[in-house]
KOLNUVO-407531 format. One record per residue: x, y, z of N, C-alpha, C in turn; residue in one letter. Coordinates in steps of 0.05 Angstrom, whole numbers, plus 5000, padded with zeros to 4 digits. Layout:
<paros>
XYZXYZXYZA ...
</paros>
This chain:
<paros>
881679938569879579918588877079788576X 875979658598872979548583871279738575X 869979738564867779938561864379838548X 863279968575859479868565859380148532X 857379998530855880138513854180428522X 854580718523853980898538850781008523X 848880918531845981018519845081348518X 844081448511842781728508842281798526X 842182018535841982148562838782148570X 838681958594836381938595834782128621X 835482328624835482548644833582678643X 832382638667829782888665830383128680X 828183418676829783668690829883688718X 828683538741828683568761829183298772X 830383258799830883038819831183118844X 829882928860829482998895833683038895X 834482818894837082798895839782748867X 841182868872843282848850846582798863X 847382548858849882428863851382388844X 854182548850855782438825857682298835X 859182098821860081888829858681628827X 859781398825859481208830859980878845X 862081048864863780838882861580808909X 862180668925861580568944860380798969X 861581018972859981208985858381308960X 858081408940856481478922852781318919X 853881038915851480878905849680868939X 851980858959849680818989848281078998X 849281348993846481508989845581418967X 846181378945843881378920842181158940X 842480928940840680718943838280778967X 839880928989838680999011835581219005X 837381308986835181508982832781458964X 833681278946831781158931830580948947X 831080838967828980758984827380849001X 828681169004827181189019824481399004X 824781378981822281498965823281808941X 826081788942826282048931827181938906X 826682148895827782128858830782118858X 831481998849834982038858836681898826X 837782138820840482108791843082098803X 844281868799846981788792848181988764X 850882038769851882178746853882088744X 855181908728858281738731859481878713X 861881938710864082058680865281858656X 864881638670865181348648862481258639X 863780988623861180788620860080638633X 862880548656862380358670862480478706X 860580368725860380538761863280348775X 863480488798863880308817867580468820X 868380608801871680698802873080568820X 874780618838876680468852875580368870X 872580338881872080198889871179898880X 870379898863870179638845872079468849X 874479638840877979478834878079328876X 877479578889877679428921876179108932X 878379128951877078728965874278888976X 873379108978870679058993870679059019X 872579089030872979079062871079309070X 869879389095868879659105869079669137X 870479889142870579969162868179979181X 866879809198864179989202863979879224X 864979989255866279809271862779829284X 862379609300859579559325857579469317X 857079319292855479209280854878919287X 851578909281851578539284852478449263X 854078499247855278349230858278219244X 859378389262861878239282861178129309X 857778209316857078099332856477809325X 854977729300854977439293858277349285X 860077459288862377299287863377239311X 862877409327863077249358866277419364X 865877679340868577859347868278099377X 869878129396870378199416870878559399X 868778569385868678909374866779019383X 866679239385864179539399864979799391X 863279919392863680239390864580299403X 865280199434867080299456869780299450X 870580089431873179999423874080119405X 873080159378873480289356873080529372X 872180729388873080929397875981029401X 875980789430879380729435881480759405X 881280549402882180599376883980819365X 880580979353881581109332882881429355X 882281359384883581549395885381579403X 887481379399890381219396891481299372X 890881319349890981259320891981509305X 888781689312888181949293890382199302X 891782279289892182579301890982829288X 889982909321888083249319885983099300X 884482969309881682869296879083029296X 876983129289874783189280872783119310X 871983179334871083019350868082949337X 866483149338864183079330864382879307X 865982919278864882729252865382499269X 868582429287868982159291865982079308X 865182199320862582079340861281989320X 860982129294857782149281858381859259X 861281829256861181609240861281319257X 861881359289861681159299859181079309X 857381229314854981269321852681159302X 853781209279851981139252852580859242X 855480819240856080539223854380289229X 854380199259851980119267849180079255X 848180319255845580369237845380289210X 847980459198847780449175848680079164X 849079919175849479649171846779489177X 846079549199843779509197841379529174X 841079929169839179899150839479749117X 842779739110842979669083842179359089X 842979179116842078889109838878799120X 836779039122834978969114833878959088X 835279019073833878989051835478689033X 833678579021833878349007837278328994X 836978538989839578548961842578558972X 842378609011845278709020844978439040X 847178369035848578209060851478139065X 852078209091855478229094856477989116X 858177999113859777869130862377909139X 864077799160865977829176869077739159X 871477979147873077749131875377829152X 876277629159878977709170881677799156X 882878019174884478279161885078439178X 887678269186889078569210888678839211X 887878949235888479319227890779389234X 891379669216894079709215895379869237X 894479909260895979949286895879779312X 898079749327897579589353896679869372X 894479869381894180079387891379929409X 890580059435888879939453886079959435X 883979799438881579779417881879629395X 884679589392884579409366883579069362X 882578989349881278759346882778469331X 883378299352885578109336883178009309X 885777999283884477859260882378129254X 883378449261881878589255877878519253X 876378769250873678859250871878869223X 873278829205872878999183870278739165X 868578909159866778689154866178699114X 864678499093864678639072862378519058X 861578529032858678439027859278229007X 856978009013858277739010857877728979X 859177598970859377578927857077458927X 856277578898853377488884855077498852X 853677268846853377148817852277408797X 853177478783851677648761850077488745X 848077288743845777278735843677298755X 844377278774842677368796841377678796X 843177758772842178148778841578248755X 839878498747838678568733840478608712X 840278478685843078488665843378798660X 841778968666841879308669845079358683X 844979268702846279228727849079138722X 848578968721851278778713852878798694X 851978898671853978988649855079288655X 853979448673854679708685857479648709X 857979428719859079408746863379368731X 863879588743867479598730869079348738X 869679188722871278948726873978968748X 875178738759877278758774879178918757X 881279078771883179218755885079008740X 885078848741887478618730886378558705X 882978578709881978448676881778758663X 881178958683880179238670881779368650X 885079328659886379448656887579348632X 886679138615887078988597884678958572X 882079138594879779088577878078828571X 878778748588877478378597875578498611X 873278268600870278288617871278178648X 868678238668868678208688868477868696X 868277798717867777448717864277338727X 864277158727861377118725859677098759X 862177078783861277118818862277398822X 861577588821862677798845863077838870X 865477928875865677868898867278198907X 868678318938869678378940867878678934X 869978878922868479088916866579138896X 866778968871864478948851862178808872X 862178678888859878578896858578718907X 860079018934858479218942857379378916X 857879468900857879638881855179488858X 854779318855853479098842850479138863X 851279038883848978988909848179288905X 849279488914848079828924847579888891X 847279798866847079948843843979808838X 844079548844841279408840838579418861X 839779608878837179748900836980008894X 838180138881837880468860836680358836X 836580118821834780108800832380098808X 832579858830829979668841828079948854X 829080058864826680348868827280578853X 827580488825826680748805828780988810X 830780918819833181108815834381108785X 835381268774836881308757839881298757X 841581158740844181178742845181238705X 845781408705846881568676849581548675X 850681448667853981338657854181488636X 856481518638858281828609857182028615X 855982168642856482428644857482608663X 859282738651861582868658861083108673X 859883068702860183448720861983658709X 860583888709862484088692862284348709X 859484368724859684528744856784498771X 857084648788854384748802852884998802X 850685008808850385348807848585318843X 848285488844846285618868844985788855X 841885738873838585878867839686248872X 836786318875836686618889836186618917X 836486378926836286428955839286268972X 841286308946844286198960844085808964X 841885648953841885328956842885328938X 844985048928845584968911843684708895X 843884768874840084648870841284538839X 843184658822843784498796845784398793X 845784278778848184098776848684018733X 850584148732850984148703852984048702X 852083828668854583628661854383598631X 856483388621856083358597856183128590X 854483058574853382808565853682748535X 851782498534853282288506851982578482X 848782668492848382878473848883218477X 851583228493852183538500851583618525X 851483908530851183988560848183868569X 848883878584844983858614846083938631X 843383958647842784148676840783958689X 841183928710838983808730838383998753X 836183918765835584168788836083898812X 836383958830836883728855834883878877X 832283788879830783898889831883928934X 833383678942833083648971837083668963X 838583518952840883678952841983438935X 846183558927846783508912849983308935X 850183098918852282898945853482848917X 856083028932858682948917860882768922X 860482518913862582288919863982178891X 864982468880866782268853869682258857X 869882148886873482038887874782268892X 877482328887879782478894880482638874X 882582758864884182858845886482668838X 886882398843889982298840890082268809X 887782248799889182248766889382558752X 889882708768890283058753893683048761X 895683028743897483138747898583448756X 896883618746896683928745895783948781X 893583758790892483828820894883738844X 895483498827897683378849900383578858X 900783638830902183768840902684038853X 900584178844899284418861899384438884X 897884138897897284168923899384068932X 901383928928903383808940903083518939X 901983388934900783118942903182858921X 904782678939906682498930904982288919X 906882238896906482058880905682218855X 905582018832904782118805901281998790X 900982128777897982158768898281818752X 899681798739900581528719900481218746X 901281338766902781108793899781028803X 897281208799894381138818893680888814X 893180848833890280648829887680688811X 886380888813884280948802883880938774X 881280868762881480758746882380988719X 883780908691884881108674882681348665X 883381538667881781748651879381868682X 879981818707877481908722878282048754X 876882048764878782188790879782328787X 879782628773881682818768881083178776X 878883158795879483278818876883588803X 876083568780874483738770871283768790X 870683608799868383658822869583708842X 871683778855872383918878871984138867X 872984208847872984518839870684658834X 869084568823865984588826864984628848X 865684518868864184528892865284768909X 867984838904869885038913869285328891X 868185328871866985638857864185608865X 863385498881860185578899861085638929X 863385628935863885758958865785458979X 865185298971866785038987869185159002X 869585059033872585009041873584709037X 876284779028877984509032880184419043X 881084209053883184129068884483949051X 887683919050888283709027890883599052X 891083629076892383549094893283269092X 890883129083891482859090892782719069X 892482789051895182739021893582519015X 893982289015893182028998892681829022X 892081549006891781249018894281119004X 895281209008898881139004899380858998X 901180678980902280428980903680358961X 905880148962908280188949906479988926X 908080078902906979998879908779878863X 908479628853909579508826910179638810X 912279738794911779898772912279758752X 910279808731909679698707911179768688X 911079598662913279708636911579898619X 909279978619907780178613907780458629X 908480408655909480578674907780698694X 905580478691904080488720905080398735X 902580348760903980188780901480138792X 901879788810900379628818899679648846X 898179668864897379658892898179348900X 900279318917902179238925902379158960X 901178938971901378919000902278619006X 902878499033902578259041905078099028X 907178309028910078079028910677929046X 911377719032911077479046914877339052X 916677579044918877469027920877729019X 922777729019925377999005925578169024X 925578409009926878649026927078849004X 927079049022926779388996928179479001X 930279668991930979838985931280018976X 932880318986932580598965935080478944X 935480738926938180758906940380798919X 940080758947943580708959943780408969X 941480288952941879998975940979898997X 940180139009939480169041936680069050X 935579809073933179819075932680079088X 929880169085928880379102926280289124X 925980129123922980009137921679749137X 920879679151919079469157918279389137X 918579149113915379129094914579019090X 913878899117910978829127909678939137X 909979239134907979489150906279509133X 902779579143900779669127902079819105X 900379769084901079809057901780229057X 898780369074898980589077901580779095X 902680509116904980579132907780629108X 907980379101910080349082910780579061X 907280719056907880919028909281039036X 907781259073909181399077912181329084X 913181229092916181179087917081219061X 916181139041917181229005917181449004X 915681589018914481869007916782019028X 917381959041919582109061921582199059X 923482009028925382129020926082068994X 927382258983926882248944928481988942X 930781878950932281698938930481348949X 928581458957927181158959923781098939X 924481378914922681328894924581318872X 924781128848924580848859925980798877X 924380458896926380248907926480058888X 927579888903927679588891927479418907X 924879258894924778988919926078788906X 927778588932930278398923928778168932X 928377988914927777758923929677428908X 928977288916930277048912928676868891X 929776618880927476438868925276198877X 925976318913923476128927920876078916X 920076278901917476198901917176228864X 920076118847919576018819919776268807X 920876488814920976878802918476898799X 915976898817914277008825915677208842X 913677438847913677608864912177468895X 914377508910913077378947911477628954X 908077738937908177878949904677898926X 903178048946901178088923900478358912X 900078298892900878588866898778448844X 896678768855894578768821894679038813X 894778998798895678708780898978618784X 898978328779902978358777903778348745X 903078258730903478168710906678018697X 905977948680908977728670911277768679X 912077568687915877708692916477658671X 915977538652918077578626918177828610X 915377988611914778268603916978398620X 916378398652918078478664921678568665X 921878338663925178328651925478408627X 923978468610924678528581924178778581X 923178908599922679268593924579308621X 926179178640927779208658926079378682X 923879318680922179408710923079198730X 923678938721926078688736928178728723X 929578618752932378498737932878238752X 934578098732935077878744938177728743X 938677558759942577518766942777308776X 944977158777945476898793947176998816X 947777178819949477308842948277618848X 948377588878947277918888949078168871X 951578048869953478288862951978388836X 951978118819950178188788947278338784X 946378238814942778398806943878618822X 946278758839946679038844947179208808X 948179048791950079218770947579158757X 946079028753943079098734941479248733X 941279268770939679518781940479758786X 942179798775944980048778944980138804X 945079918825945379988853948679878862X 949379968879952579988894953179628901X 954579478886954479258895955779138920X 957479308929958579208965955179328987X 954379558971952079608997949879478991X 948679348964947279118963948578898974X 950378768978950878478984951778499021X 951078739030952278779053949578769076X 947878919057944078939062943478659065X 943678449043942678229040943177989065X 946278109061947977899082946877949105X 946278249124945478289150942378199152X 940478239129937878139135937677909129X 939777709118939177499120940977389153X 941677439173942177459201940977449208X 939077689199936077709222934077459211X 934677369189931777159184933076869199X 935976859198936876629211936176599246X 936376859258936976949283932876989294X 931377069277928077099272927777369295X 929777549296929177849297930177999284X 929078179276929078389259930578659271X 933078659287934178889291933679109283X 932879249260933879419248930379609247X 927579419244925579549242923379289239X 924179089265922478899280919878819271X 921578819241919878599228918578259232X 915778289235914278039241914478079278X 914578369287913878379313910778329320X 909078519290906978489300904178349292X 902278239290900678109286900378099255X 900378369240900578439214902478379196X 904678339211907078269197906778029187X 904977909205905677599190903177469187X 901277639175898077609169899177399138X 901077479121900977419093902877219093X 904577219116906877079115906276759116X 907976569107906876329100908776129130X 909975919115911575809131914375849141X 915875889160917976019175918376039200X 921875949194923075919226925376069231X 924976249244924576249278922576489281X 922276599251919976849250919076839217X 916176739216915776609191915476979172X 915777239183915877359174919177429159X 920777339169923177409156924377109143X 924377219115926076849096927377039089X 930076839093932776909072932876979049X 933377089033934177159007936777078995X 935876778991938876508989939576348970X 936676488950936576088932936976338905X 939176308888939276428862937676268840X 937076418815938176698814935776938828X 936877218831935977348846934677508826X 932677648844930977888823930778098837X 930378318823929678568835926978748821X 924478738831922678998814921979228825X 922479378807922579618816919779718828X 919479898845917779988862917680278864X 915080458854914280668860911880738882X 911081038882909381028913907681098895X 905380858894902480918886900280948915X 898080998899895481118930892880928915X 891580868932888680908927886681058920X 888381328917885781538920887281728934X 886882038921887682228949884682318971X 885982438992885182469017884582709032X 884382949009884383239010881583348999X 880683479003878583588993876283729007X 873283668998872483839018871983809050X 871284019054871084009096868084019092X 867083739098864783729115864883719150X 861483729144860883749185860183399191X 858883409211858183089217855582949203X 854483179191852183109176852983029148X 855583089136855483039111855483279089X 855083519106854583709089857583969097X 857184069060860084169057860084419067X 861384539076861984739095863884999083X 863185229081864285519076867885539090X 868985729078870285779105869685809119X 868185959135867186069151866585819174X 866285619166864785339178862285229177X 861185529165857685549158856985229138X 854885079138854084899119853185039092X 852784969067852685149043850285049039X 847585079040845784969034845884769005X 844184519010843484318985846784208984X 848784278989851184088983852183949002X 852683728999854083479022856583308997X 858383309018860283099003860982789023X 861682689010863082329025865582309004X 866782069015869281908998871982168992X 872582098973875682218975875882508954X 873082558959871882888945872583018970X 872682829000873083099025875583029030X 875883209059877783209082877082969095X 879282659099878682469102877582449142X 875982399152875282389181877182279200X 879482139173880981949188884382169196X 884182429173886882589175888982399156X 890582409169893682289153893582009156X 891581839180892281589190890181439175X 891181099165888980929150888980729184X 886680749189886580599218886380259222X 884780199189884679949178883679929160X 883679579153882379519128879379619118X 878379729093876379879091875380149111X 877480269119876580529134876380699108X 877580719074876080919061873680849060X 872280629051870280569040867980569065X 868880529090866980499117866580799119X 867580989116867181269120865781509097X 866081369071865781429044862581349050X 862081049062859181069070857081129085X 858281209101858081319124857381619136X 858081759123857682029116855482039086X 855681959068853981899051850581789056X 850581689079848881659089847181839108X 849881939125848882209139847682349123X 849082439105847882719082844782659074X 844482419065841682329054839782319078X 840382289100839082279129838882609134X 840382789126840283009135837983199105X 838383109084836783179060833683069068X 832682849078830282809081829382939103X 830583059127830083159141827683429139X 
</paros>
């Protein structure tokens, strides 16, 4: 991993506000609040901000904005209603109001300020469902150059995962999710916010009057304590890198398979927030998606095949895959013999992968640690992949029918707008190509997430909630520290990060109150 240089704890004993985390709901209360006049500390557990959101395209959910209004997109709050009331099951009524009600606003206030500006990227959402927006809603903040930003700033911002994960510096335009993360970190300097990197939340306490008011961690020089005078906003991600949590709570996939970046996300500020009294919901499991698996034995976030076909260890397709990346997990996650699959592809596109994967890295690595395999005949890449070679060559033969025939019998693939967002050129359905031209490959495929989707139960304000339902005074959470607003369903592109800010916002709107 890359790593900044982590300076002395530069922490003083009191702050209007205290945020831990540093992704994309994290930095938009920090920034918010530091504009709007409060003392406000960042608390990151690395060297470097921004965790899986950094590694993200930056997309945000944030439907009714003049940001789709200057695109001349046929989007509204009326719609994204529809929508997500199509979409969600057993949804939240109030949060959904309060985040549709707000996004609006909250787009508004971040692009008055100098440092934010977004725009419209096109990006199917992942249901056909009434409200939905052709070429999707989803809007994101436009790349800025890192000399343009305070070199404070910019040597703090976590590189794409493809260079991260290798320990390669970042590149010299940001774009995507370093660019939100970059933009919202240089409006928390620019008004005298603080952001402390390498320190590690270890717990909370509550006053004598039941507020939660400290916030203790550990730093480059040992324990500290801060007091959080108006309250404490907990947005440090999920648990998906705690093996011990995942599996506790039930939650598919493995801690090694995340996205998130190594060593973070591991679920220790839920718990904190849960021995001050927190309720939590872990219902919604993850942001699910089938993953590359690596010869180190990660695995890559994985969407937009363009090409092949998957399979479990009997050979068998099980699904569409060209379904949203979060559709597709859950299908992996549905039944043990389709962790691993294997995606089969051909040499159309030179033994590249028809498909995008960050990271993908070498096929020659690949084939040499047998995370690929490769054959001049289907029968041969069945006996490499120790799969059944009459029910591989029997799979191949019937889906290559449907790519001749351009329907998809079996799970009507390239039926829908999404299907063939990535898809290139093709006849009679540019979503289905043959798998014809040897030699053939197969890489293996595990179910990685973005992030899990469990945690605490906030209200519509942002703030974390007792059993009881009661709010806990001074604590508010956002991002994938709660119960996601969205439940089990990803509705579209950037709905974590549109909701992560969104509520983050609320909370800081409800603290100045």
């Amino acid at each position: 991993m890359t790593e900044a240089q982590t300076p002395p704890s530069p922490l003083e004993p009191d702050y209007d506000v205290v945020v831990v985390g540093s992704g994309g709901g994290a930095l938009t209360g920090a920034a918010l609040a530091a504009r709007a006049g409060l003392r406000t500390l960042v608390l990151e557990r690395t060297p470097l901000i921004g965790g899986t959101s950094a590694y993200s395209g930056g997309a945000c959910w944030l439907p009714g904005s003049a940001v789709q209004q200057r695109a001349g997109l046929p989007d509204s709050t009326e719609g994204a209603r529809s929508y997500l009331g199509a979409v969600l099951d057993h949804p939240d009524p109030a949060k959904v109001e309060a985040l549709l009600a707000h996004a609006p606003e909250l787009v508004a206030e971040l692009e008055a300020d100098p440092l934010m500006d977004f725009e419209w990227i096109p990006f199917s959402e992942y249901y056909d469902a009434p409200g939905r927006v052709p070429m999707g809603r989803s809007i994101q903040p436009v790349p800025i150059r890192r000399d343009e930003l305070d070199p404070a700033v910019a040597a703090l911002v976590r590189p794409p995962v493809e260079r991260d994960r290798v320990g390669a510096p970042g590149r010299s335009t940001l774009s995507g999710g370093q660019a939100l993360i970059a933009r919202l970190a240089a409006i928390v300097v620019r008004e005298g916010g603080t952001i402390a990197t390498g320190h590690h939340v270890t717990g909370l306490a509550r006053n004598a009057d039941r507020r939660v008011d400290r916030v203790r961690a550990h730093g480059p020089d040992g324990p500290v304590e801060v007091r959080a005078i108006r309250g404490v906003l907990v947005a440090a991600g999920g648990f998906e890198g705690s093996a011990e949590r995942r599996k506790q709570r039930g939650t598919p996939g493995r801690a090694e398979w995340t996205m998130a970046p190594r060593g973070t996300n591991t679920g220790e500020v839920i718990d904190a927030a849960v021995a001050v009294g927190a309720a939590t919901d872990y219902s919604g499991e993850g942001w699910f998606c089938p993953g590359l698996e690596h010869p180190d034995g990660s695995g890559s976030f994985t969407l937009g095949f363009r090409g092949g076909l998957m399979v479990d260890q009997h050979a068998r397709r099980y699904g569409n895959e060209c379904l949203p990346y979060d559709r597709f997990g859950r299908l992996m996650a549905a039944a043990p013999e389709r962790i691993p699959s294997w995606f089969v592809f051909d040499d159309r596109e030179g033994g590249r992968l028809p498909a995008i994967a960050m990271p993908e890295g070498e096929a020659s690595d690949h084939l040499a640690a047998g995370t690929w395999v490769r054959a001049d005949t289907v029968e041969g890449l069945a006996e490499a992949a120790g799969l059944d070679a009459a029910a591989l060559t029997a799979t191949v033969e019937r889906f290559n029918r449907f790519a001749a025939a351009g329907t998809d019998d079996d799970f009507r693939r390239g039926d829908d707008e999404y299907d063939t967002f990535f898809a290139g050129s093709g006849s009679p359905n540019k979503a289905l190509v043959p798998v014809d031209r040897p030699p053939f490959y197969a890489a293996r495929f595990v179910l990685s997430d973005l992030g899990t989707k469990g945690g605490l139960v906030t209200d519509a304000s942002g703030r974390v909630v007792d059993d009881d339902g009661s709010p806990i005074p001074g604590l508010y959470a956002a991002s994938n520290s709660t119960a996601s607003v969205f439940g089990s369903a990803y509705p579209g592109p950037g709905a974590p990060l549109g909701a992560a800010m969104t509520f983050a916002s609320l909370a800081v709107r409800d603290m100045r109150s």
